[in-house]
N, C-alpha and C positions, 0 to 999 in steps of 0.2 A: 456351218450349222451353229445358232446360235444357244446358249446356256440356260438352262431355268436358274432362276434364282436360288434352288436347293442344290441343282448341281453345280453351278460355282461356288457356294460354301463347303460343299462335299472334297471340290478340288483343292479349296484353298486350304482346307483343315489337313487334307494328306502330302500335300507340300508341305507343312508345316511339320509334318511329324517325319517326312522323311531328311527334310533339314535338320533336324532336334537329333536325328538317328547319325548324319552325318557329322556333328556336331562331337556328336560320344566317343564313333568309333575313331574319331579321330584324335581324340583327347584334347581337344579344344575346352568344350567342357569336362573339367576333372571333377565334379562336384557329384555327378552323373558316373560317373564311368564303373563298371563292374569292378567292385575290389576282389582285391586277390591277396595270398597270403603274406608279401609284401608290402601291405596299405594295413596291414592289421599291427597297430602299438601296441604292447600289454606288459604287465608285467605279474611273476608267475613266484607265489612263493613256496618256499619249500621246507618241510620241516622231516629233521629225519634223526640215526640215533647210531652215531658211533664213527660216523665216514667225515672226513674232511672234506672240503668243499672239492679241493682240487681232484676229487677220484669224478668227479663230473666234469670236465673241463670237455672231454669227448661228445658228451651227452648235450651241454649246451652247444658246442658247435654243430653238430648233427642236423640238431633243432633249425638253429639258427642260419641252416642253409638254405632251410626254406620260408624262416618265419624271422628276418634278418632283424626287424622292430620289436621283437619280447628279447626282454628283461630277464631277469632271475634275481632273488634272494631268499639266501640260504642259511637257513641257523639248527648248527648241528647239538646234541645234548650226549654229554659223556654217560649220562646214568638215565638206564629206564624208567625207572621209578619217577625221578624228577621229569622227563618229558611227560611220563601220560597225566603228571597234573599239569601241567603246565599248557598241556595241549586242553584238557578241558575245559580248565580256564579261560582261555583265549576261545574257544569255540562258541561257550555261555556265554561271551562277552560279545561275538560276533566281530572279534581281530583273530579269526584264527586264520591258519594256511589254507592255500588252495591245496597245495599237496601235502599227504602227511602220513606215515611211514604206518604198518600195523603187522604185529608178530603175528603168525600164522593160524599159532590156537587161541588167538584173540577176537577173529573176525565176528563172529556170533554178537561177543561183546559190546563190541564198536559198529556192530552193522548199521543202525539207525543215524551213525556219526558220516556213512560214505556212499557218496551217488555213484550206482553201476553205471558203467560204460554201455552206450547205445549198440545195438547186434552188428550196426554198419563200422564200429569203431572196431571189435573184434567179436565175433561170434564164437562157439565152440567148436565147430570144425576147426578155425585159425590157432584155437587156442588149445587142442589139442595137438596138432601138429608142430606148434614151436615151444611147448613147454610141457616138462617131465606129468606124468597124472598127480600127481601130489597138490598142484598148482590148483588143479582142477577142482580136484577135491574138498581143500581149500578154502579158494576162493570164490566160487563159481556156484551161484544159488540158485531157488525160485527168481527172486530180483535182477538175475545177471550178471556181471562179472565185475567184482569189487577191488581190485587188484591184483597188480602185475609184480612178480619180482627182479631181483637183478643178480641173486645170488642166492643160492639155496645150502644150509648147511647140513652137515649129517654126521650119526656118530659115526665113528671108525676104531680100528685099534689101532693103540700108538704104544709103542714097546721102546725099550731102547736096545740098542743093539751090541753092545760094549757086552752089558748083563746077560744076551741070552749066549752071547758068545764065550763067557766064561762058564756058564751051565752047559754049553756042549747041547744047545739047543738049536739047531737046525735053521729053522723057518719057522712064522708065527702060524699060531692056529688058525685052522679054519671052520671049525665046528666046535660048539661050546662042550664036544666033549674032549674034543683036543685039547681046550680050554681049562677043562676037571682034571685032566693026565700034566697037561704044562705047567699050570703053576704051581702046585706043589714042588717041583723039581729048581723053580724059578727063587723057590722060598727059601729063607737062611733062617734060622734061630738061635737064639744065645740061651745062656744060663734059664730056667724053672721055664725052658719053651718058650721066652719071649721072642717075636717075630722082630727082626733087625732088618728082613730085608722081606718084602713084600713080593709075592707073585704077581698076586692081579688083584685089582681095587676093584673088588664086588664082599658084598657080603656087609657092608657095612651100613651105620647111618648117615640120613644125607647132609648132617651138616660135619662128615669129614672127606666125603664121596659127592663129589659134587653135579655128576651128571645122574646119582644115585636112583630117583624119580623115574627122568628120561631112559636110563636103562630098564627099567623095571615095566614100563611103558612098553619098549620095543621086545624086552623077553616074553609077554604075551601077546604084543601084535605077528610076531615070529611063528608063536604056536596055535593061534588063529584062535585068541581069544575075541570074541566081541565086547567094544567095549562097551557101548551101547544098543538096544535095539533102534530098529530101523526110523522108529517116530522120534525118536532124542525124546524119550521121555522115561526112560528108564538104566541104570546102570547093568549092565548084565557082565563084567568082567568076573563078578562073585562065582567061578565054575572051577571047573576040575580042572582047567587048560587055565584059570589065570590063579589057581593054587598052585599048580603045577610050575609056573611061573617064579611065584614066590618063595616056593621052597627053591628052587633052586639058584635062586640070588643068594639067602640067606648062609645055604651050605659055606661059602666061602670064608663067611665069617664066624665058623661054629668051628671051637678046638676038635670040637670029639671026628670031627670029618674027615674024611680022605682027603678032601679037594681043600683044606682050612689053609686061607694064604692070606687075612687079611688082618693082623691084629690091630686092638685100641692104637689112640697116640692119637697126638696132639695135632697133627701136621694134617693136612689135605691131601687126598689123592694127586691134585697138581704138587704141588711142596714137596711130598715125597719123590716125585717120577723129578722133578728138576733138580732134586736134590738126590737124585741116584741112587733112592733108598726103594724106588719101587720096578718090577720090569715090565708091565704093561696094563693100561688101563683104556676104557671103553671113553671117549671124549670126542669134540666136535673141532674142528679147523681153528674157530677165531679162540679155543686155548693154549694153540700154537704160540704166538706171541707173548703169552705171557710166561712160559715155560721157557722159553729162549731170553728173554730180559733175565728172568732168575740165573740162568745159566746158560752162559753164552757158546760153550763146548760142548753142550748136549749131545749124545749122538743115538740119536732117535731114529725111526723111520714110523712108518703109516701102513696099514694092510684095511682089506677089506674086512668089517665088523665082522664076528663068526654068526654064523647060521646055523640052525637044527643040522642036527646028521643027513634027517631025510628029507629036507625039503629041497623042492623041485623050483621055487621063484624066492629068488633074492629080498630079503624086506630089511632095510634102516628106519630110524629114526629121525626126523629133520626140524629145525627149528629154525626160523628167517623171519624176514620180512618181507611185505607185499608194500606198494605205494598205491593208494587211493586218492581218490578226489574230494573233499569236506562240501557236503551240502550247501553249506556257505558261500561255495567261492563265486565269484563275480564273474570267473571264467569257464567254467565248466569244460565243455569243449575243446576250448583250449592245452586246459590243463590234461585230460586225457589223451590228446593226440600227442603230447608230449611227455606222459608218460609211455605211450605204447613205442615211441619213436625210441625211448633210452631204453628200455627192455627188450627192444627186438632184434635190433642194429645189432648187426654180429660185429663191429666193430667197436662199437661203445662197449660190446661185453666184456671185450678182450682188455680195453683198455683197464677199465674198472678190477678184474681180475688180478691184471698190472698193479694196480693203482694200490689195491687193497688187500692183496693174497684171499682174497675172498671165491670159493667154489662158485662157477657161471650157474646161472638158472636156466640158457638156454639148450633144447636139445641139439643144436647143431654144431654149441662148444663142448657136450659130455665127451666125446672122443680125441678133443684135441688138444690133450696136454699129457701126452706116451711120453716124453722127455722130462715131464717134471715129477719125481717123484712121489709127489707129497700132492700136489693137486691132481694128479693123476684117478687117484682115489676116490680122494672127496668127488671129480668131476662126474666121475662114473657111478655114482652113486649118487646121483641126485635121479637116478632113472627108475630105482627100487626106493627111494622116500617115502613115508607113510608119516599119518598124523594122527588124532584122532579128534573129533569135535567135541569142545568142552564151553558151557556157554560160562564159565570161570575161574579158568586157568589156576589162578593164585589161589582158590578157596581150596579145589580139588589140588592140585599139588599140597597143599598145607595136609589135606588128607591122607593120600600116599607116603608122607614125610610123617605122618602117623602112625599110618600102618607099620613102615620098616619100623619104625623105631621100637613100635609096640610087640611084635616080631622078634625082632632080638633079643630082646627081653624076655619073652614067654615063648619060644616057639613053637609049644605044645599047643595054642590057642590061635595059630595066625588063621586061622577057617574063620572064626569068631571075629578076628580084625579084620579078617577080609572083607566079610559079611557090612560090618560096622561101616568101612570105608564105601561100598557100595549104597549103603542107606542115603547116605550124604552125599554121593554124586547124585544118587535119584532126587534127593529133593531140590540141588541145585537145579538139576535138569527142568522137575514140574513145576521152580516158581520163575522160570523164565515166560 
């Protein structure tokens, strides 16, 4: 049977494309051929705050098992302050990082600064299931998911053990009223009542109490104060549950009190506890290290933060870091599949925990460090974490570091400063 001249071109065009087909899958032609995550070159930078390159070496390799052609470079910044200009900078400039590091009660701030990850990259089922609710909370908006962390911090109490053992104290508390009955007993005094030796560093202002804010924070998320309503348009911590709050920081630092164990002095909540002038104070993991540099024979330990008498669910305080992706990067993609790869790998967790003494973010490490004393804690308590959303951290903490201070001062009027400090988170809030 002989051809029309349409169906010999018909034939010859589909020989031709099934030649072209054999061509590919053959890898004859490489030009053609389906790339795969090994054809992909990139390189991936990273901007972060406080971690040495080397606590990633896990996290690049991980990576790099399946994406053997990316790159990394990495520039880390000893001081916060200096990275977030620095990171602005670069961003206006359009040299900034594809990845770049953002504190927890920051996100708000920076949200316009970082592209959420697509629903296929992590959705919220995935990202409930492998990180504490805090994360969630967080990170996790209208927009979608802005960042992953690698380590989530929380206060805890940190006591030393020497001191409680010469007071004939037992075990540390576990309820802030254990807290009211402990340190007074913890407490030493010399001549006209001066305090020589400190119970517990509450009570005071925050620039000698350094987590002073943060407590103050977690003593009304504790008592189920709100601290804003539901629209973030107003402060509403101004109530009886976050006076309730405040007086009871404050007691500790009032001579006329039962529970007074905090006096003046020059030194820091950390300076005293390293210098063994204090026996327990409310602090987070990464002021570990600097308590042990001061004082190398310290003999510390760590307990779970106390909790109301009557509460029924555990709640800390947590401050960390999330890593995003900069609107800018040239990788997008990329860059988040490689952050979800270091945050998720229960092996990269481990190493970095290694690496940095730093509490995991993941829920499947909260349970597994029962041998380690000291992370043991912190790890378990990244499951009870709490935040609260502030669309500007620095301004509103300046206000809180107001209010105690204005507190201490007057404490007949703290309703009035409370009042005061609630105005000015509201109008933080409505000129966002």
């Amino acid at each position: 049977m002989s051809l029309t001249k349409n169906q010999f071109i018909i034939a010859g065009i589909t020989g031709i494309v099934v030649i072209v087909a054999i061509l590919i899958f053959t890898g004859i032609i490489p030009g053609l051929r389906t790339s795969g995550p090994e054809s992909i070159a990139a390189e991936l930078s990273i901007w972060n705050v406080g971690d040495d390159e080397s606590a990633f070496t896990a996290a690049y390799a991980a990576f790099n098992a399946k994406y053997p052609n990316v790159t990394f470079r990495y520039r880390s910044f000893s001081d916060e302050g200096a990275y977030e200009a620095a990171l602005l900078d670069a961003l206006a400039a359009g040299t900034g990082p594809d990845i770049f590091v953002v504190r927890n009660d920051k996100v708000i701030r920076h949200q316009n600064k970082m592209l959420p990850a697509s629903s296929i990259t992590m959705g919220l089922p995935e990202l409930r299931a492998t990180f504490p609710q805090v994360v969630e909370k967080d990170f996790f908006g209208t927009g979608g998911l802005y960042g992953l962390p690698l380590s989530i911090d929380t206060l805890a109490l940190i006591y030393n053990r020497d001191l409680f053992d010469d007071a004939g104290v037992s075990a540390p508390p576990r309820t802030w009223d254990d807290v009211q009955g402990t340190a007074p007993v913890l407490t030493k005094k010399g001549e006209g009542g001066v305090i020589t030796q400190s119970g517990m560093a509450l009570g005071g202002a925050a620039s000698h109490i350094e987590t002073a804010v943060d407590t103050l924070y977690l003593l009304m998320l504790q008592t189920g104060t709100a601290m804003t309503d539901a629209a973030l348009t107003q402060a509403s911590f101004n109530s009886s549950t976050g006076l309730n709050a405040l007086r009871f920081y404050l007691q500790f630092g009032n001579p006329t009190s039962a529970a007074y164990s905090w006096g003046t002095g020059e030194a820091t909540a950390r300076m005293r506890f390293a210098d063994e002038k204090l026996a327990m104070f409310i602090d987070y993991a990464s002021a570990i290290p600097l308590l042990t540099v001061r004082n190398a024979f310290l003999n510390y330990a760590v307990a779970p933060v106390p909790q109301p008498k009557d509460a029924t669910v555990g709640i800390t305080y947590s401050s960390y870091y999330g890593f995003a992706v900069s609107r800018r990067s040239a990788n997008p993609a990329l860059a988040w599949e490689f952050i979800k790869t270091m945050t998720t790998t229960e092996s990269v967790g481990r190493a970095y925990v290694s690496a940095t003494r730093k509490p995991p973010a993941l829920r499947a490490l909260a349970n597994g460090y029962e041998n380690d004393p000291v992370m043991r804690v912190f790890a378990k308590q990244t499951l009870t974490a709490r935040s609260w959303p502030q669309p500007d951290p620095d301004r509103i903490r300046a206000s809180f570091v107001k209010l105690i201070s204005s507190s201490l001062t007057d404490p007949v009027r703290a309703s009035n400063f409370l009042g005061a400090a609630a105005q000015e988170v509201t109008s933080l809030l409505r000129s966002e």
